[in-house]
N, C-alpha and C positions, 0 to 999 in steps of 0.2 A: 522421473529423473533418470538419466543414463546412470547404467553402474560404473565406476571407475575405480579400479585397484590403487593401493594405497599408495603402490613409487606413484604414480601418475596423478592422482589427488594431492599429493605434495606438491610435485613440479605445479600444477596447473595453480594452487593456494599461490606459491610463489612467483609467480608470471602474474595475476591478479594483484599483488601485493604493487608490483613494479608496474603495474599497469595504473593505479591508484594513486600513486606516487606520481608519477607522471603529468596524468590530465591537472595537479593542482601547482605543478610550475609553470611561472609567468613565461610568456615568450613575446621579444618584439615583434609587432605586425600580426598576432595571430590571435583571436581569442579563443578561449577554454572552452566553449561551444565546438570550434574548427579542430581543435587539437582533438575535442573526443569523435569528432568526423572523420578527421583524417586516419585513427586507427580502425575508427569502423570501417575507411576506403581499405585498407591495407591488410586488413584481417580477411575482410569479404574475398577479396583480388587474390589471396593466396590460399584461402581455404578452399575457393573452386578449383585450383591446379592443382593442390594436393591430393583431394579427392577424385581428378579425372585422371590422375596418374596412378590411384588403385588405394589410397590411403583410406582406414578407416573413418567413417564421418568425426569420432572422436580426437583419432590422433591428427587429424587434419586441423580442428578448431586449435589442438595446443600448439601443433609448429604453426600456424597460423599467426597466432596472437604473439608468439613469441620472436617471428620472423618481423611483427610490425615492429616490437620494441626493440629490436634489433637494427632497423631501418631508422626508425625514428633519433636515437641514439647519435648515428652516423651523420643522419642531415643535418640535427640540429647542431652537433662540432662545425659542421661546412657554412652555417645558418641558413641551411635551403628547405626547409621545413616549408615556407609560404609557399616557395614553385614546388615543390612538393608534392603540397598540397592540392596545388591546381593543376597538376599535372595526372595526376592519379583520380581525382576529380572526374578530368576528360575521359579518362580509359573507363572510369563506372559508368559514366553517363552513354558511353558506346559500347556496352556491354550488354547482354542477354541477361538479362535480369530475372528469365523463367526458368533459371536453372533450378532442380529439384532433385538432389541424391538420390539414385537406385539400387537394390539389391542386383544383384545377379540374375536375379528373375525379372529384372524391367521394375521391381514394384517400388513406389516411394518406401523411401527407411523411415518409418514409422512404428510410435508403439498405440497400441489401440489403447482407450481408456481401460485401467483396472480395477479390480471390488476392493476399494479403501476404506466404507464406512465399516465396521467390525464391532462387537462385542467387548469394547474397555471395558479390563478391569475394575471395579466399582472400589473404591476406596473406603467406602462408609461415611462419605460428608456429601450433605445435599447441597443443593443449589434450587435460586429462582431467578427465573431469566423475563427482565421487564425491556418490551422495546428490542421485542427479540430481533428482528429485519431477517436476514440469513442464516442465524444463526452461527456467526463468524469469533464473536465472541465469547459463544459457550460452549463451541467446539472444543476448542484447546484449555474448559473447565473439563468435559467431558474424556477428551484425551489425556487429559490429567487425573480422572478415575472418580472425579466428583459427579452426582448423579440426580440430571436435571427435575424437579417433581413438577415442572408447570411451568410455563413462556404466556406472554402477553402482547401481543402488538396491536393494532388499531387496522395495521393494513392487512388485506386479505389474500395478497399475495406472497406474504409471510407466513400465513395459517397454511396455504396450500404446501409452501415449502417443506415447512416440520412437520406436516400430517404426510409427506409424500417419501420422507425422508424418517420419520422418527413418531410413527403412527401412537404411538402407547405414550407417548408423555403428552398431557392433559393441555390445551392451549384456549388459551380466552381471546376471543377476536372482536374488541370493543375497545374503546378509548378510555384510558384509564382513570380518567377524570372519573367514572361512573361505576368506580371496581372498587370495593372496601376488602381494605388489609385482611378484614376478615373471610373474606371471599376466597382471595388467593391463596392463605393459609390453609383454606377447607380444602381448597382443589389439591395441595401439596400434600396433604394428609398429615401437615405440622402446626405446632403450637408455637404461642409468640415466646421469641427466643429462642427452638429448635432449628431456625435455619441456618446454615453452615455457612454460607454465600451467599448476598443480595448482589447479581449483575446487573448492567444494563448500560447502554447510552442514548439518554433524552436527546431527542431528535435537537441540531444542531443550531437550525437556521439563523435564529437571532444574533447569532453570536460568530456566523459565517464571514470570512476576508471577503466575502466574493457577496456584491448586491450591497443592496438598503439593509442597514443594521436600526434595529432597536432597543437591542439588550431587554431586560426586563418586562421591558411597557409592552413587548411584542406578545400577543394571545400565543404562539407559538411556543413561550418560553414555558411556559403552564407546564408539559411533562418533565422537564427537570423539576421542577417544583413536588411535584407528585411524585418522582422518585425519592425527593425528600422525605415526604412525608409518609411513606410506604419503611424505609429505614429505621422511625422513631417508631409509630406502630408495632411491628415487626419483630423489630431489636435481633436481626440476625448478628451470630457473631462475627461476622463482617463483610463489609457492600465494600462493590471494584464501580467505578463509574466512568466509565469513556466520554471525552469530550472534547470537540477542537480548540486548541491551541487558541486559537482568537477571543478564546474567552476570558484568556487573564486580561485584554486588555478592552476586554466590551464596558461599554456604557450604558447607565440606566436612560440616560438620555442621548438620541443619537444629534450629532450637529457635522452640519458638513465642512469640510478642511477650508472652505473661503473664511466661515463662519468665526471658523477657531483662531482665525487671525485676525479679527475685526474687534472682538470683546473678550473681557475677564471670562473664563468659564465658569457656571455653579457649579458646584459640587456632584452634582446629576449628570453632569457633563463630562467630567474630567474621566482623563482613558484608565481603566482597572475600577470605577466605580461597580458596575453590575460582579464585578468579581468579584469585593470586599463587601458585597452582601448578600454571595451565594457564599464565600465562605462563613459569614457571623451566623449564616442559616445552618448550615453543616455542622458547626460550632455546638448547635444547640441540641441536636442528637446525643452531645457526649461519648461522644466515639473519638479514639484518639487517631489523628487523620495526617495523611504523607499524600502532597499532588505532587507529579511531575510532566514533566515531557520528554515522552521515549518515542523512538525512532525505532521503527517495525525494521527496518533493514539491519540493525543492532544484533539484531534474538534471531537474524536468520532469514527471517521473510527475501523474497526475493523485488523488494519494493520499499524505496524509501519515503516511509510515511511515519509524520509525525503526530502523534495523539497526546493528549491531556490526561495522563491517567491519576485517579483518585483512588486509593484505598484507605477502609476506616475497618478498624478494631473496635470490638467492645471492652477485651481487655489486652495488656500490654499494647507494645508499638508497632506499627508500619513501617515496614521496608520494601523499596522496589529489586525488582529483581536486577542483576547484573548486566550486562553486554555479555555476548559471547562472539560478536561479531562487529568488524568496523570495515575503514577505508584506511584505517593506517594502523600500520603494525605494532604501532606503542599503544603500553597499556592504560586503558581508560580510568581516571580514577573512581576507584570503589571498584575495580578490575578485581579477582583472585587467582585468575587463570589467564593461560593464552588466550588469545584471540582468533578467531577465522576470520579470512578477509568477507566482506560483504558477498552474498550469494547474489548471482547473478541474471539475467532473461535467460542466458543459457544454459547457464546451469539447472531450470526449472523446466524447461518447452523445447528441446532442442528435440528430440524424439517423436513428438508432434507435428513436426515439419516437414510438409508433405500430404497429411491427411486432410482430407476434405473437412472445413472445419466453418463451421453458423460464424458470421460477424457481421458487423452493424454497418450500412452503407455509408458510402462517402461520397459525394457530389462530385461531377463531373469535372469542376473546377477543381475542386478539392486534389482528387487526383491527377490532372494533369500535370500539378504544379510540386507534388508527393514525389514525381516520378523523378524532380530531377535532384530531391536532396539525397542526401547520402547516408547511411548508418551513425546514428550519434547526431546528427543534425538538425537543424529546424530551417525555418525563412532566412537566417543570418547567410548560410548557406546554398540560397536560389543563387540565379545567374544575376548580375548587380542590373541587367539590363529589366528584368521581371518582378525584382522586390515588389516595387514603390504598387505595381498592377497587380500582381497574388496579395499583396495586403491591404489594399485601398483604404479608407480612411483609417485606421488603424496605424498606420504607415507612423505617420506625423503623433502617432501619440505616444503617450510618456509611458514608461516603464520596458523593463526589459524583452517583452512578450516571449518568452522562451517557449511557448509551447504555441506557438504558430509553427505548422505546417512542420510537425515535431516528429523526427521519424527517431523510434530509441534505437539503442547500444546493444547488442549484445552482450557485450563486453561490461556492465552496469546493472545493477537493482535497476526495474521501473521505475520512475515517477507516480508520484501520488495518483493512484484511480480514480475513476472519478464516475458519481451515476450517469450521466453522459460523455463519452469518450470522443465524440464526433463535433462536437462545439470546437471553433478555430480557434478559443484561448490556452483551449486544454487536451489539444489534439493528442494521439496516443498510437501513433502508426507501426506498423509491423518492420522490423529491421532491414528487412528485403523487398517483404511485397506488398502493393499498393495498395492497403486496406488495413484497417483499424487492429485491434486486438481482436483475438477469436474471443467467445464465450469460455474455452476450456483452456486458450490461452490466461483469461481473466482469473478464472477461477484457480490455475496452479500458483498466479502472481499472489493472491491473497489467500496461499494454503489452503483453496477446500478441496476434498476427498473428487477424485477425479469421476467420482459414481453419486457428486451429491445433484440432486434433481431439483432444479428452478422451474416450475409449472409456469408456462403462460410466455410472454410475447418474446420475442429478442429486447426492445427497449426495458421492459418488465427486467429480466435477466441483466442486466446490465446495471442494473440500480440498484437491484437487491446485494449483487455479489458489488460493486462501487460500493454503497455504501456501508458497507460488513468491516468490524476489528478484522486485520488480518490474524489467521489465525495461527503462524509464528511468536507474534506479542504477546494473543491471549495464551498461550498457552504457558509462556513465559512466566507472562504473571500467575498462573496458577499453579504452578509449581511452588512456585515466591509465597503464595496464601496457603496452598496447605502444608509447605516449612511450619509458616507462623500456628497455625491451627494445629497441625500435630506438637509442636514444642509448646502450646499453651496447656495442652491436657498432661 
């Protein structure tokens, strides 16, 4: 991340602030897709003349941003925000798009990757990491001082990771179905009830927005299950459980939305069933237990993603950790402190631009049609004459498809990552140039250490670091658990 001295991280918090403010007022004729386009047009368009006229890459980004909401302000008293819009459109769309900051020496302004993973301080509270993947979630245990004694996953591209990256902590690489609580305890070198921390999150699918759900009845859902039943074994003084959002509202039985309009549902049917009897399961540990849903962009991440998170006590209560960060200046309830506005794509990667960087291809199609939207924009965006042909049957169908042909904001958190980035529902393009997120782009969006090492393919790499807790949140919460754990002793 760039350094920036403290007048200047001020101004910029407050240019973001008013930035924020902005994209979430209605305008006629325009939608909040085009409005956050338009200052991606207007940011892009004046940070390259700032910069060719001798301006620091930095101080360019801030008159930049600050020149659009100054512009923006103007039109919209005039109401000319829509020609505006389409006028500054044309000037991107005729514009050299290969523009690339140099030093004085010719070379991209780039900072090379640096040695992040370090020797934290050990706190003196262990942890066990089940369903490890990337290790995204027991990072920010580890940065927190807590101190992993054994990881679990099933996949072998996980095992390479933490053996490539964290060789001395012990990792079991087999499906957990076939691993007894006492097994893992041997490996930790702890007895039931000496674990400090039970993490993990049981692989999601069943309970996924996206696909054929089956809640429960799906064989898939078996390792939440098992993470259950590793917790009552176990008896650490207290399990963090990540899990997607769509499972407060999963079913033990799935029926399709004609369905639900034709008959009474049973009880197997009805939406929040598979949730009201994963929590009676949870229940049964005796652990006194707080779910919520936090927003990784909240705690700082530069990416807003929402998670399910669960914490249980063996003794006293669960609390989730605070915000420290939003999209609007007032404070959040349960707030104790200011706020930071939401951290941004450029606030994380803007220093990496420029550098030759691995990412995952995109079809010819793909990008000719990438080429013409603009920063902040998606397909809403194409020229009106190419929509209905860049989106082909998709076109005529229902919902908002905001991530067709989605190029981000600088100016914004990411959108939710995703293990495939290159799928047209949940496209993930570079703010400038024609091609998806880098790999070390991915990796600063979801907090890992710029030196962590993902063995194995690009696709591999993409899935492992997609589907990882970002490691802003977890760290968040672990901070929030060892409060509870140090005030229980």
């Amino acid at each position: 991340m760039p350094k920036i001295k403290n007048s200047a991280r001020n101004k910029f918090e407050n240019l973001k602030w008013e930035y924020y403010k902005k994209i979430q007022e209605p305008i006629n004729g325009i939608t909040k897709s085009q409005v956050r386009a338009y200052f991606g047009l207007i940011t892009w368009i004046y940070e390259k003349e700032y910069i060719q006229s001798g301006e620091e890459k930095l101080n360019a980004h801030f008159n930049a941003l600050e020149t659009a909401l100054n512009i923006y302000d103007k039109k919209r008293k005039k109401d000319e925000v829509v020609s505006s819009f389409k006028e500054n459109l044309h000037v991107w769309r005729e514009s050299n798009k290969k523009f690339i900051p140099r030093d004085p020496g010719g070379e991209p302004i780039c900072r090379p990757p640096v040695r992040m993973i370090t020797e934290w301080e050990k706190n003196g509270l262990t942890q066990i990491s089940l369903f490890s993947g990337a290790f995204g979630l027991d990072l920010g245990f580890m940065a927190a001082g807590f101190d992993p004694r054994v990881a679990l996953d099933i996949d072998k591209s996980s095992s390479s990771t933490i053996k490539a990256n964290l060789p001395d902590i012990p990792f079991i690489n087999c499906d957990i179905n076939s691993v007894t609580t006492k097994k893992l305890l041997e490996e930790a070198g702890l007895g039931i009830g000496e674990v400090d921390v039970l993490v993990g999150g049981p692989p999601c699918q069943p309970f996924s927005t996206a696909g054929k759900r089956l809640g429960l009845k799906d064989p898939r859902a078996s390792p939440l299950r098992e993470f259950i039943r590793v917790v009552k074994e176990a008896q650490p003084r207290c399990f963090v459980m990540e899990e997607v959002p769509g499972l407060q509202s999963a079913r033990l039985r799935h029926v399709s939305i004609a369905e639900r309009s034709n008959r009474t549902l049973l009880p197997d049917e009805e939406s929040g069933s598979a949730f009201k009897l994963i929590t009676e399961m949870l229940k049964e540990t005796r652990y006194n237990i707080k779910y919520e849903v936090l927003n990784a962009a909240d705690y700082g991440a530069p990416q807003s993603r929402k998670r399910l998170i669960f914490i249980g006590l063996r003794e006293g209560f669960p609390c989730m950790p605070e915000p420290t960060h939003s999209n609007t200046s007032q404070l959040k309830i349960g707030s104790k402190q200011p706020l930071l506005p939401w951290t941004t794509l450029w606030d994380v990667s803007a220093d990496l631009q420029g550098c030759n960087q691995e990412s995952a291809s995109l079809s010819n199609k793909t990008r000719e049609y990438i080429e013409l939207v603009p920063p902040g924009g998606n397909w809403k965006t194409l020229p009106d004459d190419t929509k209905e042909i860049a989106m082909g049957g998709a076109y005529t169908s229902g919902g908002g498809k905001t991530g067709y042909y989605r190029r981000l904001s600088w100016n914004e958190p990411s959108p939710t990552v995703v293990a495939s980035l290159t799928q047209m529902a949940t496209l993930l393009c570079h703010p400038e140039e024609s091609r998806s997120l880098s790999i070390d782009e991915y990796k600063r969006v979801q907090g890992f250490p710029d030196d962590w090492t993902i063995p194995g393919t690009v696709p591999t790499m993409y899935k492992l670091i997609g589907n990882a807790v970002p490691v802003h949140l977890s760290h968040a919460i672990a901070i929030k658990v060892k409060e509870m754990l140090i005030n229980e002793n």
